[in-house]
N, C-alpha and C positions, 0 to 999 in steps of 0.2 A: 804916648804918640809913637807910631812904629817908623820907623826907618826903614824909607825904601829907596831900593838899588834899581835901578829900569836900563837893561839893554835894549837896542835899539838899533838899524843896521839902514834907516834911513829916512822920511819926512817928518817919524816922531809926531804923526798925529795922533797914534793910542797913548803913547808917554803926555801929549795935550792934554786928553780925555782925565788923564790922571792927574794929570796937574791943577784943572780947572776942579774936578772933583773935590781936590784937597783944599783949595782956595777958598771954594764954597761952603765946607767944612761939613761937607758928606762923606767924607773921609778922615778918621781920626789916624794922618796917617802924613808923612811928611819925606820927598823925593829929595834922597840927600847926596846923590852921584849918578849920571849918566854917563853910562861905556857904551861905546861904539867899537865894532870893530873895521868901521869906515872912518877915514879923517873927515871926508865930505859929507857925512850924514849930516842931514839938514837938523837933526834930533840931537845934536851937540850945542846948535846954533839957540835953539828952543831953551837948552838948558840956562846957557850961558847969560840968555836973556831974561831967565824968571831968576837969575841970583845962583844957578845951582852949579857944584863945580860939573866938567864934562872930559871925559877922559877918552882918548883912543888907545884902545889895548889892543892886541891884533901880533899875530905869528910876523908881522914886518916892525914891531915897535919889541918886537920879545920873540925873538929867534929861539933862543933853546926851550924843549916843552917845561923845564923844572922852570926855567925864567918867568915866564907866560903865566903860569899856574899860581907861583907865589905873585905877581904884579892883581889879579885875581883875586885871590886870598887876603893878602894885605887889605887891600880897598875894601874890602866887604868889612875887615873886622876893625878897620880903624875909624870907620865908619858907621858901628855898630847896627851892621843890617840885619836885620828883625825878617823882609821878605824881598828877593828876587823878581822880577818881574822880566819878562823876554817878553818884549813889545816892539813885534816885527825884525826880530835878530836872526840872522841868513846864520849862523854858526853854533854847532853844537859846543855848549860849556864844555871844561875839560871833565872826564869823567871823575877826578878827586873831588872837586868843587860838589859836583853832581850829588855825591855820597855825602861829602860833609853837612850841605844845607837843603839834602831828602826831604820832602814835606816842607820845603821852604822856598819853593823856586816855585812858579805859574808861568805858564805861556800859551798866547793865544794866538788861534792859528784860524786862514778863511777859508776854511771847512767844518761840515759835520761829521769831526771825527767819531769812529775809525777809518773813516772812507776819504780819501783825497787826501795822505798824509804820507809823510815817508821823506825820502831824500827826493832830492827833484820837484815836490810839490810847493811851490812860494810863487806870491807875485800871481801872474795874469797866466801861470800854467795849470794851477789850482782851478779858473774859473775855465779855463777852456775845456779842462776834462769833466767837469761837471757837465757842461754842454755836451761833450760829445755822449756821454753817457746819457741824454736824454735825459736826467732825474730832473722829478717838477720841484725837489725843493732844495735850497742850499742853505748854510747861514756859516754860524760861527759859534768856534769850540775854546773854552778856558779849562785847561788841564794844570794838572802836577807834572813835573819832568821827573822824566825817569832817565837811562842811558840810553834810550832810544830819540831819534827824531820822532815827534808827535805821536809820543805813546806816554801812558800815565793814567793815572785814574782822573774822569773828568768831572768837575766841576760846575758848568755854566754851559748848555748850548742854547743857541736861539737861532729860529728858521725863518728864513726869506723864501717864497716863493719864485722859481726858475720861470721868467716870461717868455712866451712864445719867439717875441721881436729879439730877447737878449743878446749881447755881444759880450767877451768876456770883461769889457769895460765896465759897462752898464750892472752887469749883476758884482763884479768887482766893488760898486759905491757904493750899491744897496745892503751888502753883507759888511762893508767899514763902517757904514752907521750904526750896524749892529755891534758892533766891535764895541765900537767908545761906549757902547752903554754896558755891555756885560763884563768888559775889563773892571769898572772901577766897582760895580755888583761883587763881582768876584772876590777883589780885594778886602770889600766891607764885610764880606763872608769870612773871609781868613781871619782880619783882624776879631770878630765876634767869637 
């Protein structure tokens, strides 16, 4: 059974998707800490309620970078986290963390990377540049983290077709249902 770590930075409907996976036991795989680096992420609240502990880490709960980094580290290995998951987390891990658990961290982002990615791209800004860009199709990317925002070798994409009528709302829900299926996909991949 692997032990997984899920940040999350707020409704914590991908950490759901992985939850209900594991439940099901389409996942040999079991969520044994949720970090936020929001205290209000609704995806603290989710943990809290399936039994799982929920942790806010965050540069205002860990002011110096060595603090931050070991509160980080600690959790992962007393914990004995097996894979990482960033499931909708606004912040880059610290770059030690990064190098130590290489090939052990995944995150899924609402685009098809390489395109729509980088600093600035999260949230409903992701779906508006898709739009302005005219492209007929969008979906969703599961990578490896590397030191960059949304770079890494990818893993898992799946395409939703961009509608004439779209608003970045509207294609915003259609590419999160794609989400919850390719994240827990992803993970059954890593753990095999």
């Amino acid at each position: 059974m692997l032990n997984l770590a899920v940040f999350a930075s707020g409704g914590g409907t991908n950490l759901q998707s992985i939850l209900d996976a594991c439940l099901s036991g389409a996942l040999s795989a079991k969520v044994v800490a949720v970090i936020s680096n929001n205290s209000a992420a609704y995806a603290l609240e989710r943990a809290r309620r399936a039994g799982i502990r929920a942790f806010h880490i965050s540069r205002k709960t860990h002011i110096g970078e060595t603090e931050y980094i070991e509160a980080i580290s600690s959790l992962m290995l007393e914990n004995e986290i097996g894979l990482i998951i960033l499931a909708g987390y606004m912040k880059l891990l610290p770059v030690p963390i990064v190098r130590e658990y290489y090939g052990r961290i995944i995150n899924i982002h609402p685009a098809l990377l390489p395109n729509y990615g980088g600093p600035g791209m999260y949230g409903l800004d992701v779906h508006r540049a898709v739009l302005a860009s005219k492209d007929k199709h969008s979906g969703a990317t599961v990578h490896i983290v590397d030191e960059k925002y949304d770079h890494g070798p990818i893993l898992i994409q799946r395409i939703v077709p961009v509608m004439p009528a779209d608003s970045p709302e509207t294609l915003a829900a259609r590419v999160l249902e794609i989400e919850h299926q390719i994240l827990p996909m992803a993970i059954s991949l890593y753990i095999r």
